[in-house]
Each structure stands twice: as C-alpha cells, then as structure tokens.
C-alpha positions in Angstrom: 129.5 132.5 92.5 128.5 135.1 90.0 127.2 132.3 87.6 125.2 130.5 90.3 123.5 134.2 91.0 122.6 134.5 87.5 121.2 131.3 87.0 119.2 132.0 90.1 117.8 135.2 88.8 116.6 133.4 85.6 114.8 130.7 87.4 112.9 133.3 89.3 112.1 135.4 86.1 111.2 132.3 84.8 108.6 131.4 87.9 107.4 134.9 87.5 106.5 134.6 83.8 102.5 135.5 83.3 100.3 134.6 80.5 98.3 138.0 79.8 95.1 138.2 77.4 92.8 140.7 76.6 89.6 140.0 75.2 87.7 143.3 73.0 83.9 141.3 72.6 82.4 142.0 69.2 79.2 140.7 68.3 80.7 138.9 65.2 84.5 138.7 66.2 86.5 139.1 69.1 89.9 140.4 69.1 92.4 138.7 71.5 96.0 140.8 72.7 98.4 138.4 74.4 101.8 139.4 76.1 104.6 137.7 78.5 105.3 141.0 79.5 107.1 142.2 76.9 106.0 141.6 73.6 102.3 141.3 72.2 100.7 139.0 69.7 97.5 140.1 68.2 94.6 137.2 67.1 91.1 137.7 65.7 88.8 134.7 66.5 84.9 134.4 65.5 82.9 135.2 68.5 81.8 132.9 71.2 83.7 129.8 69.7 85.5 128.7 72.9 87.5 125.9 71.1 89.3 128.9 69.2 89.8 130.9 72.1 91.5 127.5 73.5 93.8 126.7 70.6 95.4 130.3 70.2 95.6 130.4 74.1 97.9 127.3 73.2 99.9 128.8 70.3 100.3 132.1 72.3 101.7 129.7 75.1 104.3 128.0 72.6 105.0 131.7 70.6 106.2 133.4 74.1 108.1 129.6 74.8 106.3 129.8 77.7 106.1 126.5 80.3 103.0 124.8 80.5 101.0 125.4 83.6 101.9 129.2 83.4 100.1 131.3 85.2 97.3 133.1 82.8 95.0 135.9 83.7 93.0 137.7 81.4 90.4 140.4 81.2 87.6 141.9 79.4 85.0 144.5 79.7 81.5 144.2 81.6 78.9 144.5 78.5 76.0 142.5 76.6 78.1 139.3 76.8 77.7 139.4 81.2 79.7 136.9 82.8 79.1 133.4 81.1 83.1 134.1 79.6 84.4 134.9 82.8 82.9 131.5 84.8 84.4 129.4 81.8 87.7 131.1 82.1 87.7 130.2 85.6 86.9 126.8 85.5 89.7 126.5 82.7 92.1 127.6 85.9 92.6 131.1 84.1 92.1 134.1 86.8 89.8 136.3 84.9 88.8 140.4 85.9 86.2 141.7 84.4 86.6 145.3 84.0 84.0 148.4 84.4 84.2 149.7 81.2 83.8 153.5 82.4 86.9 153.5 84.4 89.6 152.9 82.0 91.5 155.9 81.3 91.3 157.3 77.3 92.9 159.8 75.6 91.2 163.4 75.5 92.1 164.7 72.6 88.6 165.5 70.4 89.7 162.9 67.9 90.9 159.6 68.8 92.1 156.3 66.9 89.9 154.0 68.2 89.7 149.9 66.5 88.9 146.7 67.9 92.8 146.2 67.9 93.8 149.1 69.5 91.0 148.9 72.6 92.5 145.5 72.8 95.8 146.4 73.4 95.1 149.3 75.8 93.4 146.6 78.0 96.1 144.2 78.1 98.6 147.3 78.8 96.3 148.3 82.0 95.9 144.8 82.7 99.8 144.4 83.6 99.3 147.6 85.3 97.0 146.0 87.5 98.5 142.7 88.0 102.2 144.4 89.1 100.4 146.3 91.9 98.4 149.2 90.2 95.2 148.5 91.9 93.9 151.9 91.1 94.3 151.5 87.1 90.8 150.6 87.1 87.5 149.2 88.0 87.2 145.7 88.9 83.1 144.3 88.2 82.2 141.8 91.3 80.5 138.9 89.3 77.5 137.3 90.8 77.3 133.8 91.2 74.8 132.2 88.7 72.2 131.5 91.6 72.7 135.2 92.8 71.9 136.7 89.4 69.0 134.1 88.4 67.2 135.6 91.5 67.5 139.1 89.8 65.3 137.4 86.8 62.1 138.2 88.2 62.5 142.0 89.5 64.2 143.0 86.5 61.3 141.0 84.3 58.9 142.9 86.3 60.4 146.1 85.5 60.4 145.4 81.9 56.2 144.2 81.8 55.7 147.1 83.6 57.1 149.6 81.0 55.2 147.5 78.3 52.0 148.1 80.0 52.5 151.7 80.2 53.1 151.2 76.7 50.5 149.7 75.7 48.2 151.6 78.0 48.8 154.7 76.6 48.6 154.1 72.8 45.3 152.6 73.3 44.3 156.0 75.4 46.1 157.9 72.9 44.0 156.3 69.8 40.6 156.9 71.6 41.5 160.5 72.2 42.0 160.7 67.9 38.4 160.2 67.9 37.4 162.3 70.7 36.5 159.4 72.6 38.0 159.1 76.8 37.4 155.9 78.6 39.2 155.4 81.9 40.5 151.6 82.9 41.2 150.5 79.9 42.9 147.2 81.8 39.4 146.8 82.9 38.2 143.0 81.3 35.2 145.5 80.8 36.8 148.0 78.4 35.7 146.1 75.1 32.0 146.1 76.4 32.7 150.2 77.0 34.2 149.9 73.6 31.0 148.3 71.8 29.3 151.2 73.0 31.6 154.2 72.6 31.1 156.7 70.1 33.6 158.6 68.2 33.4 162.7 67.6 30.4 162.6 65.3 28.1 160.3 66.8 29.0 157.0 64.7 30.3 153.8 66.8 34.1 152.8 66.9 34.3 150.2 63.9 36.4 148.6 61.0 40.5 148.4 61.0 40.6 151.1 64.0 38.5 149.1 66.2 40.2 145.8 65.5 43.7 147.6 66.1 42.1 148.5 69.8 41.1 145.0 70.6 44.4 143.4 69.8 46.1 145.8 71.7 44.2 145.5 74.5 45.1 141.9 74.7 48.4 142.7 74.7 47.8 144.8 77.1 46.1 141.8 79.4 48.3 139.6 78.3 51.2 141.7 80.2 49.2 142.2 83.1 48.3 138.8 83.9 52.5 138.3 83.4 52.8 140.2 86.5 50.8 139.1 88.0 51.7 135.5 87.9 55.3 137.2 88.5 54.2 139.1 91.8 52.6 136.0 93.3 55.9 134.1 93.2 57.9 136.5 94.5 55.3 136.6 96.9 55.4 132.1 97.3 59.1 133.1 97.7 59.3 135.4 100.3 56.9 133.2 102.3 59.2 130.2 101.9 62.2 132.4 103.2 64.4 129.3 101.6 67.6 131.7 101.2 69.5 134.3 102.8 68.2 136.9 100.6 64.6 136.0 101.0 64.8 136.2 104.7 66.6 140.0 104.3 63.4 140.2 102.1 61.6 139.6 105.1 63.8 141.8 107.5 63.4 145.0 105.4 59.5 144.7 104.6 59.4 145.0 108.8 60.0 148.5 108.7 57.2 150.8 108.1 57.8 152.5 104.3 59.7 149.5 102.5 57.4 147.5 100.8 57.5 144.6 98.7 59.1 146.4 95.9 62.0 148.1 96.8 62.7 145.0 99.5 63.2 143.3 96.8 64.9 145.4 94.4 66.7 146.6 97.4 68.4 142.7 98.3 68.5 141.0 94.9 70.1 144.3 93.5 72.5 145.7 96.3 72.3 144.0 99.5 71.8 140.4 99.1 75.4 139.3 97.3 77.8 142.4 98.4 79.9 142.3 101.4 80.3 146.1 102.0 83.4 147.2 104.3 82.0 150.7 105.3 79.4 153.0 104.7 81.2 155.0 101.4 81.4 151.9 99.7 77.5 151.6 99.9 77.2 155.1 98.8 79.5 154.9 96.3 77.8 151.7 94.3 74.9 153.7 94.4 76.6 156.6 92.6 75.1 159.1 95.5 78.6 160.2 96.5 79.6 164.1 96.0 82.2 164.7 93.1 83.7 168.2 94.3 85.9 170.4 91.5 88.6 172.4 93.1 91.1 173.5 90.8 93.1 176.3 90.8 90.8 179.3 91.2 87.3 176.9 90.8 85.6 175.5 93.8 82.2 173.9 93.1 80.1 170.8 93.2 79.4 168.8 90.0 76.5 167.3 91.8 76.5 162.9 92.4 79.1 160.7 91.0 75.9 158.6 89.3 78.3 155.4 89.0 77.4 152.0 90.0 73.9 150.6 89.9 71.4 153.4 88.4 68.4 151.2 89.5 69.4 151.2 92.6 70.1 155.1 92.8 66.6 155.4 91.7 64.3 153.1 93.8 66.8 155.0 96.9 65.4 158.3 96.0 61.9 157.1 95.4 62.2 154.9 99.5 63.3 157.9 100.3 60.3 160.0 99.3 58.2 157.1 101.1 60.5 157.2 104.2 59.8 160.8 104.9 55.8 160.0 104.7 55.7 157.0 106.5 58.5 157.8 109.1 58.3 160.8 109.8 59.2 160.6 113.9 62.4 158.9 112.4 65.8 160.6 112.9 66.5 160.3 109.2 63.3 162.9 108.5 63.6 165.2 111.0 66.7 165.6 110.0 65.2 166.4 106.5 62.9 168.7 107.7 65.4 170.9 109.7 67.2 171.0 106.5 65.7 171.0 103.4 62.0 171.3 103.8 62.0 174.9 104.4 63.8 175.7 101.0 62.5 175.4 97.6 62.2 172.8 95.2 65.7 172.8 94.3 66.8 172.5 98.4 64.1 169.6 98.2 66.1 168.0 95.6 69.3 168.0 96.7 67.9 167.1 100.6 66.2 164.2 99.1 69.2 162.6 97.3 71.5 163.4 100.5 68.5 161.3 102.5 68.3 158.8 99.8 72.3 158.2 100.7 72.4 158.1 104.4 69.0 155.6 104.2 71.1 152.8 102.2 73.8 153.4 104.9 71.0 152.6 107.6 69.3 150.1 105.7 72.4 148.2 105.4 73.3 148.4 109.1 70.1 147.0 109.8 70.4 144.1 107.9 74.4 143.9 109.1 72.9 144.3 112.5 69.5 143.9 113.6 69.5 147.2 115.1 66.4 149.3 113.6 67.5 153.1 112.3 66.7 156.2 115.1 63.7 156.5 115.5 62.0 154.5 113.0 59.2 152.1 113.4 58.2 148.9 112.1 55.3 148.0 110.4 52.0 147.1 112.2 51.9 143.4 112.1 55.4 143.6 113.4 54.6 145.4 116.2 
C-alpha cells in the first residue's frame, strides 16, 4: 500500500513538472534562465535568432529529463522589443507573460550587482512566484492584438510630426531672430516670398549659406505638415467608415461637447478601445491618477499621483479636462470643480484639475460601457 502511494505521488510530481524560462532582451544578445523548479541552467543566445531560442528550449527539455509536451511558460520584460516575441511564443504553445518592468521588486541597497545573468535569474525566480499562486509578485503587461496596436500607428505618428514641426518651426524663427529679422507664419507657402524681401539688422537682404539653410528647412518643415495632414484626413476617412468597434466609440465620444477629434482618438486607440475594465480604480489606476498616501509610523502625507500606466493618456486627461470645464460647464463634473478648487490658488487649481481629470475617465468610460451621458453634460450641436 505504501509503495502504490509513493508511486502515485511521483506521477503527480511528474504531471506537475513546468518548463520555466526567462528571457533578459539585449540588443546584441539575450540571456535565457531556465528551471524545473529546482535547479537553473544559464544560456546566452545572439539576439532575435528564434531557431536558437528553439534548440536550447530543446536541450533545456532533455537537461532537466523532462517529458516532451511539458508544460512551458516563460517571461520577459515589456521594452523596445514590444510583443512580436511574446505572439511567437504563443503560437509555439508556450504561455508567455510579459512583465512591467517597474514592478519587480530590487534590492535597495545604494550599490547593487546588476548583469544580464543576474536580472535573468531574478525573473525566472519571480516567475515561479507567480505561477505557484503569487499573483501580486508583479505586473503583468496586457498585449494588444496586432490589429489593436496597428490602429495606434497613426495617433502616435501624429504625435511624433507634430513635435518635428515645432521643431523645425522654431529654429527657423530662432535663425531669423540672429539677424534681427521677425516674420510670423513661417508654414505660410508664402514665407520664402517674405523671405526674398526680408532684411537683416543692417539693411542688407538675407543671402548666401544662411539663406539656403532657411529654405531647406522650411521644406522640411512643409514636408511634415503636409504628413499630417494626409494623416488627419484618414483618420478622418476612418471615423466616417465607422468599420470597427473602436471607430464607432470614436464616434460616441466626439458626441459630447469638449472631446474632439484628438483626444477621441487618443482616448479609444490608447485606453478605451482594447481594455475590458472591471471597476472604476482600474481605469484610474492605468492612468496613473490614483493617490499614493505615506503613513508610517509618525508620517502622514501625500506623495501626490501614482503616475504608472499610460503617461499619454494621463496627459491628454488633464488637458480634456481643462476643455471639459470650458465647454461644460453646467455639467456636474465642473461644478463640482468650481465649488472646490476654483476659489483657491494656482496650486488648489492643480491638484482640482488632476482629481477632475480622474473622475472624467471614470465617466467617459461609463458612457461608452453604457450609453448613459455624464450629469449634466451636453452633446455637441449637430447631435442635438
């Protein structure tokens, strides 16, 4: 009897056995950390050569002596490499987590070891963590699916062209102003004519390697505008279509009077459109506009807003927000404001505005959720 136990017990151990990997992503090299749960193997591998990663995944199987078909989940941390690794992982059957990087736990002493080896092996140790019921070891990234995060292309592009022009727009200002000269549009198709005419500080026109320099920035200057707006007209075609979920949540939020083609966007592609949020402090929270109180000991305070999760999102809140309170101002959401905040100084202004930017997303989300318009507010005039 004793004996059949024991061979039982080994047959579940042996069921239970897991293939872990942990994958430290260099640009050159990537370090691999495999375990069965009790001892580790160490493998460095050139980067992004998925035929190696195969064949040690194989010799790490036979080293352990594990049976094929063992269960294998792996990890590794949300960076430059995004989530082309973790879809091919998956479709090799592997369960893959990819990991926010600025949740797992380090040591605080003012110097730290730190190698490719050794962040390796402190993710495959959390990793186990995680896997034998530890759900609070870390962060765990929600990957988009490759449809969801080609629709993000465009916004984010545009964010990108629009820094350039401001760019490019301001050295060209700042260059005229060396020469005392100040001419206003200089998008304008008609700056080079204003150009040909301009004079600098001591009466002479704008010529040689200076005036060339202008001109060519200048068309790199059109050049990016005419980018976006190419790029604003097809989000624009899109919208119009309302082909997908997202576009028509596109639709829904441009309906209310203050959200405008911009932060709709921004605001589905981004947050809304891909997410399935279970309460209203989860959408807080991914914003990174939830409160991190200090009370230890003797100290109370507040350290202010967690600022985790998406930072373009936190920002383009704060600014709907601002635009909320002008356009809506009969709404519950500004009153509300007003009876608190607006009476105080700038600094009550600031920390009103970031408390409104919060419970917005919370409403914004219930409307889309829900149909049911926030207190108060009003939609936009063609809707009406």
């Amino acid at each position: 009897m004793k004996q059949t136990q024991e061979t039982l017990r080994k047959e579940d151990s042996t069921k239970q056995k897991v293939l872990y990997i942990a994958f430290e992503l260099g640009n050159t090299e990537w370090k691999l950390a495999f375990s069965d749960g009790s001892k580790i193997r160490y493998v460095s591998i050139d980067a992004r050569k998925l035929y190696q990663v195969e064949r040690e995944i194989e010799r790490a199987r036979k080293h352990f002596g594990l049976a094929e078909g063992i269960q294998i989940v792996s990890c590794y941390e949300a960076g430059r490499d995004g989530f082309w690794l973790h879809r091919y992982l998956v479709s090799r059957g592997i369960e893959n987590l990819v990991v926010d990087s600025s949740s797992i736990e380090v040591n605080r002493r003012r110097r730290r070891a730190k190698t490719d080896r050794l962040d390796a092996g402190k993710l495959l140790g959390m990793l186990q963590r995680y896997v034998g019921g530890e759900q609070r070891a870390w962060r765990v990234v929600r990957v988009p699916t490759e449809q969801v995060e080609d629709e993000r292309n465009i916004g984010r592009e545009l964010d990108v062209l629009m820094a350039e022009r401001t760019m490019h727009s301001n050295r060209i200002k700042g260059l005229l102003v060396q020469q005392g000269i100040v001419i206003k549009n200089v998008i304008s198709k008609k700056f080079l004519n204003k150009l040909e005419v301009a004079c600098r500080w001591d009466g002479q026109r704008v010529a040689g390697d200076f005036k060339a320099r202008i001109v060519r920035e200048h068309e790199r200057l059109r050049m990016v505008y005419e980018q976006m707006r190419r790029l604003k007209k097809e989000r624009a075609a899109r919208v119009q279509r309302q082909a997908t979920r997202s576009m028509k949540q596109v639709v829904q939020l441009q309906k209310l009077r203050g959200i405008g083609p911009e932060s709709s966007w921004d605001l589905v592609m981004e947050f809304f459109g891909w997410r399935q949020f279970q309460n209203r402090r989860q959408v807080a929270a991914l914003a990174g506009l939830t409160p991190t109180p200090y009370d230890s000991g003797g100290s109370v305070r507040e350290q202010g807003i967690s600022k985790e999760g998406n930072r373009r999102i936190r920002a383009l809140s704060i600014e709907s927000a601002w635009c909320w309170l002008r356009f809506q101002p009969e709404s519950h959401l500004s009153q509300w404001f007003e009876q608190r905040f607006a009476t105080g100084g700038k600094r009550m202004r600031r920390i009103g505005i970031v408390a409104l930017a919060r419970r917005l997303l919370i409403e914004l989300w219930r409307y889309l959720n829900t149909g049911v318009i926030p207190q108060g507010a009003h939609l936009s005039r063609q809707e009406t």
